[in-house]
C-alpha positions in Angstrom: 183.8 169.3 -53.1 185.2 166.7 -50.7 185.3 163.3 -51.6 183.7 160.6 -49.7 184.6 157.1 -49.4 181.6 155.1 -49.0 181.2 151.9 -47.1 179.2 148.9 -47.6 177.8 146.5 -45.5 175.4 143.6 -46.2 173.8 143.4 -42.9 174.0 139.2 -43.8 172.1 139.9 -46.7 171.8 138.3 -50.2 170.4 140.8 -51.8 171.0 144.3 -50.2 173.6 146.4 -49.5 173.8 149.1 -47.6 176.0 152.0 -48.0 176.9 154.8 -45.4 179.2 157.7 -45.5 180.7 160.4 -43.4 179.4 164.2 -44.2 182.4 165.8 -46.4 183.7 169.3 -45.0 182.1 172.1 -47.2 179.0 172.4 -48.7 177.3 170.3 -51.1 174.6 170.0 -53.7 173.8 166.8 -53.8 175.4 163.4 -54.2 175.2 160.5 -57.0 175.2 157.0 -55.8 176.1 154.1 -58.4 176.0 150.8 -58.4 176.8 147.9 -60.6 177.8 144.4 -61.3 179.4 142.7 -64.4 175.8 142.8 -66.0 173.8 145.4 -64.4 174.6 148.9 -63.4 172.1 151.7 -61.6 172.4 155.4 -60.1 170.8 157.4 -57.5 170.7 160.8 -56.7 170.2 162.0 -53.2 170.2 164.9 -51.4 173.3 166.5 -49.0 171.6 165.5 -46.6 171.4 161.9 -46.6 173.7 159.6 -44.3 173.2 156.2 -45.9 171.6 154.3 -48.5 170.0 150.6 -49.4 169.8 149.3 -52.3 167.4 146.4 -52.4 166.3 143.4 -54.7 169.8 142.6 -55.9 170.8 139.6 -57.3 172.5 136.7 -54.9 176.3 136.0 -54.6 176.8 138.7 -57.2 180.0 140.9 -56.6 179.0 144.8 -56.9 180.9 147.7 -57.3 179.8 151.2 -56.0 181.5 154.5 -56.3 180.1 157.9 -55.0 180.4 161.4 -56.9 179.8 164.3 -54.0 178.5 167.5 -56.1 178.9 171.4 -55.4 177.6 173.2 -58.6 179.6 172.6 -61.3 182.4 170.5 -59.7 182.6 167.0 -59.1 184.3 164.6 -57.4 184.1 160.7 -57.5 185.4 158.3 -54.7 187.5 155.2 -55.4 184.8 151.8 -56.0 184.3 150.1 -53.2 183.4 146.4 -53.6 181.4 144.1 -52.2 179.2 140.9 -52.5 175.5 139.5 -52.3 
């Protein structure tokens, strides 16, 4: 599969982020969201055909890193990280 270079945006926020994405060419499976700081890390999977994400009820001037893994069977492939603060 494609990769996808997510971007981040905290809306003013100091404890969400959200992240959109453009639609890679080809099909997919599914995709797998993650997420951490320097003491916290989480992952999301979500379906092909999802556009954006929040994630919510993060902590306050923390830096976080995300990276996105776009899936098609048994192949993967994981964007860049992307960084961002709270």
């Amino acid at each position: 599969p494609s990769t996808v270079i997510p971007k981040l945006d905290n809306k003013g926020s100091n404890d969400s982020l959200l992240v959109t994405w453009d639609h890679p060419a080809g099909g997919l499976d599914m995709y797998i969201l993650n997420i951490s700081s320097e003491e916290w890390s989480s992952s999301v999977v979500l379906n092909s055909t999802e556009y954006n994400y929040t994630f919510s009820q993060l902590k306050a001037a923390t830096v976080f890193t995300v990276t996105f893994t776009t899936v098609k069977a048994a192949f993967r492939e994981t964007s860049d990280s992307v960084k961002m603060a709270t």
